[in-house]
N, C-alpha and C positions, 0 to 999 in steps of 0.2 A: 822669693826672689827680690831682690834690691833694684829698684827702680833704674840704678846705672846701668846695673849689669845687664838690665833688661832694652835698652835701648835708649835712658833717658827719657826727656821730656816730650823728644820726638814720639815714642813709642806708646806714649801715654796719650799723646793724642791719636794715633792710630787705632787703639784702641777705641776708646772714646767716639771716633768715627763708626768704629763698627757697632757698637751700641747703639746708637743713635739712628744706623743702619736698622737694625733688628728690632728697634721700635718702631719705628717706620713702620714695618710690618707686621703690626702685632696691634693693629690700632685700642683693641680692650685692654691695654697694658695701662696701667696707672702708675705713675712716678711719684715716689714718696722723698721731699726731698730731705737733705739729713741739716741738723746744725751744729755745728763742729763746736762743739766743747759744752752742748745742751741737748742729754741722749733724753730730757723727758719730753721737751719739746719734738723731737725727732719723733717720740713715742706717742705722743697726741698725735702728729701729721698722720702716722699711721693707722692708729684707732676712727680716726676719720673717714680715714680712707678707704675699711674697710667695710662689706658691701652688711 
């Protein structure tokens, strides 16, 4: 689904909200963050990350 179609930027953050939501509740959740256009670094944060 195409971001427009979907609601736009609005709906991206709606979204975004409810995630943020569902972390909240989730406090053992670990956030792996990503870097746009460097998937080894991504890939390190993860290996990190994990237990």
């Amino acid at each position: 689904m195409r971001v427009e179609a979907g609601g736009g930027n609005e709906e991206l953050a709606r979204m975004y909200d409810r995630l943020v939501a569902v972390l909240q509740e989730r406090p053992q959740t670990v956030v792996v963050r990503s870097t746009s256009g460097d998937p080894a670094a991504t890939y390190e944060r993860l290996v990190r990350a994990l237990p």
